[in-house]
SEMARSE-863762 format. One record per residue: x, y, z of N, C-alpha, C in turn. Coordinates in steps of 0.2 Angstrom, whole numbers, padded with zeros to 4 digits, always signed. Layout:
<dodrens>
XYZXYZXYZ/...
</dodrens>
This chain:
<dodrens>
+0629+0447+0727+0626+0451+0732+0630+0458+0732/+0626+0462+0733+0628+0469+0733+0635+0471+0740/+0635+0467+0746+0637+0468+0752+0644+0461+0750/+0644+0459+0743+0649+0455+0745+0655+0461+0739/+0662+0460+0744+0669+0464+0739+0673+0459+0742/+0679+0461+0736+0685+0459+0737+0688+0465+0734/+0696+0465+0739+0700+0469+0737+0709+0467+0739/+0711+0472+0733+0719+0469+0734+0722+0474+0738/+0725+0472+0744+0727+0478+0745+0737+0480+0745/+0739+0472+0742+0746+0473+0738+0745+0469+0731/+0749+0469+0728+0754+0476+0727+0751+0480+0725/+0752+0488+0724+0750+0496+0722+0750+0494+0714/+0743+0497+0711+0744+0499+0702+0748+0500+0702/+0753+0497+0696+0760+0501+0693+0767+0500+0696/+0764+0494+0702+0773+0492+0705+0777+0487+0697/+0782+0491+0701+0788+0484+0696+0791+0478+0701/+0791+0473+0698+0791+0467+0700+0797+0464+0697/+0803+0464+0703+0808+0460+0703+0808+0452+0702/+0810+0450+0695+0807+0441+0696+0801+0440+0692/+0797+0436+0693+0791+0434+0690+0786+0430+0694/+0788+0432+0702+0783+0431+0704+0778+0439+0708/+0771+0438+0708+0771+0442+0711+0765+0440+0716/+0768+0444+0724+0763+0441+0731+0756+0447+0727/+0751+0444+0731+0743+0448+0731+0742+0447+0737/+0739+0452+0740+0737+0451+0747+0729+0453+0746/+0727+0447+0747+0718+0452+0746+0713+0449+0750/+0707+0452+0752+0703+0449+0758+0696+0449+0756/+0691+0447+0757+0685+0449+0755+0679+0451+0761/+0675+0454+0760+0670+0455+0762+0662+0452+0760/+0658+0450+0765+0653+0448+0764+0651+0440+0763/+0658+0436+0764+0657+0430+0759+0663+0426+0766/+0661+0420+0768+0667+0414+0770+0671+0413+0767/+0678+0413+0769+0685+0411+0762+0686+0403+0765/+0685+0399+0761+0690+0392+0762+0689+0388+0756/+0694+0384+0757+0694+0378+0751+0687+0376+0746/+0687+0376+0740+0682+0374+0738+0679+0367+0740/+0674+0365+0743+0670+0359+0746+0664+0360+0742/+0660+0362+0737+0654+0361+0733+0650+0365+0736/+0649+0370+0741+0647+0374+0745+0640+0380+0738/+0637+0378+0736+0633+0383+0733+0631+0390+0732/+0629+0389+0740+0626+0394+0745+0629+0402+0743/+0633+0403+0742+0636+0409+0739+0638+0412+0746/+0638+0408+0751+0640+0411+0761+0647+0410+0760/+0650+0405+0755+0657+0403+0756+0660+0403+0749/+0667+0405+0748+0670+0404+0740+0676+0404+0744/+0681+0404+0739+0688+0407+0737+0689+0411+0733/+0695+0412+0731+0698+0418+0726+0699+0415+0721/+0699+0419+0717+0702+0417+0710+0705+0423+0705/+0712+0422+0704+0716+0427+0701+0716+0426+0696/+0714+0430+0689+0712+0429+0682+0719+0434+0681/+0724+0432+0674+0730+0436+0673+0729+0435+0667/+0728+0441+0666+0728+0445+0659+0721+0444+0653/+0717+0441+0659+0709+0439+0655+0705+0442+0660/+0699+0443+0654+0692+0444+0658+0688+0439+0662/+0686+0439+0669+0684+0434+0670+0676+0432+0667/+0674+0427+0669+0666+0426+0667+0662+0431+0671/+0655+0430+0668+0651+0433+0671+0647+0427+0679/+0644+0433+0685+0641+0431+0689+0638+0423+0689/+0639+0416+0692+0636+0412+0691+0639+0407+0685/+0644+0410+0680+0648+0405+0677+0653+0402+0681/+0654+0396+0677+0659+0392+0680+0667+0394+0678/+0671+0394+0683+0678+0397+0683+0681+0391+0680/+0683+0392+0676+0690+0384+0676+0696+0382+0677/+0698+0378+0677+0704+0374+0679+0707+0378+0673/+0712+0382+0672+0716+0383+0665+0722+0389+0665/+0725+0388+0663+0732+0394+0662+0729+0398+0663/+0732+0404+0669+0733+0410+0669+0726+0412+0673/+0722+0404+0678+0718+0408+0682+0721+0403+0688/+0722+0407+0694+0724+0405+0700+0718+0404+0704/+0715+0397+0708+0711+0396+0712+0715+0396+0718/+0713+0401+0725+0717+0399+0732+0710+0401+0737/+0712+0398+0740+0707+0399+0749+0711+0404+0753/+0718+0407+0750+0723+0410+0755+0722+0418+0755/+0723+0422+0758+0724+0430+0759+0730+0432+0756/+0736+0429+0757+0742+0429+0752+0742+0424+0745/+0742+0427+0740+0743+0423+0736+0750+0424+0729/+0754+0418+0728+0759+0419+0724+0756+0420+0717/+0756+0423+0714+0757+0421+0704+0761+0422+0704/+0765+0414+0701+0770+0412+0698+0768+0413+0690/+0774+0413+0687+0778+0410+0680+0777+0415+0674/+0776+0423+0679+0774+0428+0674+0778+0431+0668/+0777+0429+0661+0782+0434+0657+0784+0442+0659/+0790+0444+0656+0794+0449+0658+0788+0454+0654/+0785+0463+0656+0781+0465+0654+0775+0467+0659/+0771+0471+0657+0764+0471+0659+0761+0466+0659/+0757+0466+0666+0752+0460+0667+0743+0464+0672/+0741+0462+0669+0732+0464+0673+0730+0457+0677/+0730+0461+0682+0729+0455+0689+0722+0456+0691/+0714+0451+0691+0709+0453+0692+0708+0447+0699/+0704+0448+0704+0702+0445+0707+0693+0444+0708/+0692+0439+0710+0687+0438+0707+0685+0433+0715/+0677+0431+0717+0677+0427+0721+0671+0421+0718/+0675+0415+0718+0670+0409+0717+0667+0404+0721/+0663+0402+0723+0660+0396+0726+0664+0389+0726/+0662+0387+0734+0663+0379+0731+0664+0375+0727/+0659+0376+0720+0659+0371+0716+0662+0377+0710/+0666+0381+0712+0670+0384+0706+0665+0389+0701/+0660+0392+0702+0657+0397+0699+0656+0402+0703/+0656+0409+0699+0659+0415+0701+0651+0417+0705/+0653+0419+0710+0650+0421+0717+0649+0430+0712/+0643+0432+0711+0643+0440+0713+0646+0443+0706/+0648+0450+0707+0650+0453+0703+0656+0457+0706/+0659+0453+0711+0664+0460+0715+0671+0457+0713/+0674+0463+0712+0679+0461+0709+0686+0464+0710/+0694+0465+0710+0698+0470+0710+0703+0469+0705/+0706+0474+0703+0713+0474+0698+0716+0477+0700/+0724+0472+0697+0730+0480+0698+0733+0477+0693/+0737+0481+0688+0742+0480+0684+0749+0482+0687/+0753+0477+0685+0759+0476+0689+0765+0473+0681/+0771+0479+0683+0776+0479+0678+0784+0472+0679/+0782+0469+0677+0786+0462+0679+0793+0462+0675/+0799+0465+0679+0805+0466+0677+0811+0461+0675/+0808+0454+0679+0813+0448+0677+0817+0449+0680/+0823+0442+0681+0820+0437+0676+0815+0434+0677/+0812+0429+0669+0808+0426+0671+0811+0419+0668/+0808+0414+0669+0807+0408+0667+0799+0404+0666/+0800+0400+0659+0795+0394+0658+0795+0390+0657/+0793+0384+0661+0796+0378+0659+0788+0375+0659/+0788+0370+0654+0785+0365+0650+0787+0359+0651/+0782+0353+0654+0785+0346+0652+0777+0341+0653/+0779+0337+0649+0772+0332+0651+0769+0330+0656/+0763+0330+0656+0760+0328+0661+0760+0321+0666/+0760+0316+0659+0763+0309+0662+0769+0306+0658/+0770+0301+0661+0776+0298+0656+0777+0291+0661/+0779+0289+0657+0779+0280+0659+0786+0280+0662/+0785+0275+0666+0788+0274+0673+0795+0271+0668/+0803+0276+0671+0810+0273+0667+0811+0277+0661/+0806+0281+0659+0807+0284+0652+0808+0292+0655/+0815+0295+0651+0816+0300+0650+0810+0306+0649/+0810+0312+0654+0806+0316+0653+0808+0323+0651/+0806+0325+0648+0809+0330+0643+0805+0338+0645/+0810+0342+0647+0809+0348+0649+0808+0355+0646/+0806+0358+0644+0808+0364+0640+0809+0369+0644/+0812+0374+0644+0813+0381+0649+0814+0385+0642/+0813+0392+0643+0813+0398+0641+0816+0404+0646/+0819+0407+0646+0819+0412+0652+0820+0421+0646/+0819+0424+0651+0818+0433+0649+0821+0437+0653/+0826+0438+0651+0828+0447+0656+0835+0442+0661/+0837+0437+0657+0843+0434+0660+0848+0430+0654/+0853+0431+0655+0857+0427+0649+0857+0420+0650/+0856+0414+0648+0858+0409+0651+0866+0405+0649/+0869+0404+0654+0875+0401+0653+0877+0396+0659/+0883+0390+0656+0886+0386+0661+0887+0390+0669/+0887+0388+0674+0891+0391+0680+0895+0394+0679/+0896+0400+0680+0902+0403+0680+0905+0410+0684/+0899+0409+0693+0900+0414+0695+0895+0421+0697/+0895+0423+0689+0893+0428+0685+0884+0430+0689/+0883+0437+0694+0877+0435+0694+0870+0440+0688/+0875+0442+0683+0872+0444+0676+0870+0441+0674/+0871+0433+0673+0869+0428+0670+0865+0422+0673/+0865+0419+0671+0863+0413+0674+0862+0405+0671/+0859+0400+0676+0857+0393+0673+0852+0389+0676/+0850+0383+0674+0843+0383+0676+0845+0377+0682/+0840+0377+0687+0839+0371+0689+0834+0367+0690/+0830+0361+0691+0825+0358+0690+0827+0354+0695/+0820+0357+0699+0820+0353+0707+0814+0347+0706/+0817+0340+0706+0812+0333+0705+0811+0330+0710/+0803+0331+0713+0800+0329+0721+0804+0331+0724/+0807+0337+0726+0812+0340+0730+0811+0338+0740/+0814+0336+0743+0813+0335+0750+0813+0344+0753/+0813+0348+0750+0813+0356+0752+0813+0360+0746/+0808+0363+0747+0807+0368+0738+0814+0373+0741/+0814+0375+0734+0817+0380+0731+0819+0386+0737/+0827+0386+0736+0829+0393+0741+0827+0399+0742/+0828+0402+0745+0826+0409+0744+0829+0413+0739/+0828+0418+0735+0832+0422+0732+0840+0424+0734/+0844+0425+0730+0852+0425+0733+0854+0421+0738/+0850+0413+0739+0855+0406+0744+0856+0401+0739/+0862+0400+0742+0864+0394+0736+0860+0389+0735/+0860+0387+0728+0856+0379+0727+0864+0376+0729/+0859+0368+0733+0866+0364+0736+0867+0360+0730/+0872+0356+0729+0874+0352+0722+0877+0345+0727/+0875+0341+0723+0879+0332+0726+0871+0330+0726/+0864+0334+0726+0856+0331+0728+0852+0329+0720/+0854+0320+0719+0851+0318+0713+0844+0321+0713/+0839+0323+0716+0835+0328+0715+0834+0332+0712/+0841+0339+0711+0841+0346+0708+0847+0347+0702/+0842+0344+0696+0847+0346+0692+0849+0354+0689/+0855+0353+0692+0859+0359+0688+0861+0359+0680/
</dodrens>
């Protein structure tokens, strides 16, 4: 419907992005925001951030897939962006996951790093080794050594408290966070 928008109103076209996350702040008009519940009606949706794709047209179905963020939230993170340009599109979908309307907002944002990606299976049998991959960009990887030029990874496993804020230490002795 014509009377329905969304709009981003962080971050500005053409910020640079310390890291690889980046906050959106965005709100809609014309439409109820909450969780998807199967909600048809087109009265209620969420958001859906599409990175670095076009999203579908009016009435198709959004999908579960890499690089499309569903949230009911006004602040929303995208996490796990490569180092470079990225096109941030928001979109609003219903209920049952198909695109409400044709309202829509972008912003292209310069993601400075570092970045990290990590990779690992989906399931794995209960005792058996699970195998990680990571890649990181715009950061040296190395042993501890101090050094805040460089760095190394940690993988937090069902963590009792996510991950610290930027510049506080990860604690060590927690079979949890491997260093």
């Amino acid at each position: 419907s014509p009377s329905q928008s969304v709009t981003i109103s962080q971050p500005g076209d053409g910020t640079e992005v310390k890291g690889n996350v980046v906050d959106l702040v965005v709100a809609a008009q014309g439409v109820g925001i909450k969780p998807a519940d199967g909600d048809k009606s087109g009265a209620t949706g969420h958001f859906h951030v599409y990175v670095d794709k076009e999203p579908p047209t009016a009435g198709e179905t959004i999908p579960q897939a890499a690089g499309i963020v569903h949230s009911p939230e006004t602040n929303i993170a995208v996490t796990g962006l490569s180092v470079g340009r990225h096109k941030l599109t928001v979109v609003l979908g219903n209920g049952a996951h198909e695109r409400i309307g044709i309202a829509s907002d972008s912003v292209e944002v310069d993601v400075k790093g570092p970045s990290v990606k990590a990779t690992a299976p989906g399931t794995s049998k209960a005792g058996q080794p699970v195998k990680v991959e990571m890649k990181a960009e715009g950061i040296e990887i190395v042993k501890a050594d101090g050094n805040p030029q460089k760095g190394h990874f940690h993988v937090f496993v069902d963590p009792a408290s996510p991950p610290k804020a930027d510049g506080k230490p990860i604690p060590t002795g927690d079979p949890k966070i491997i260093h």
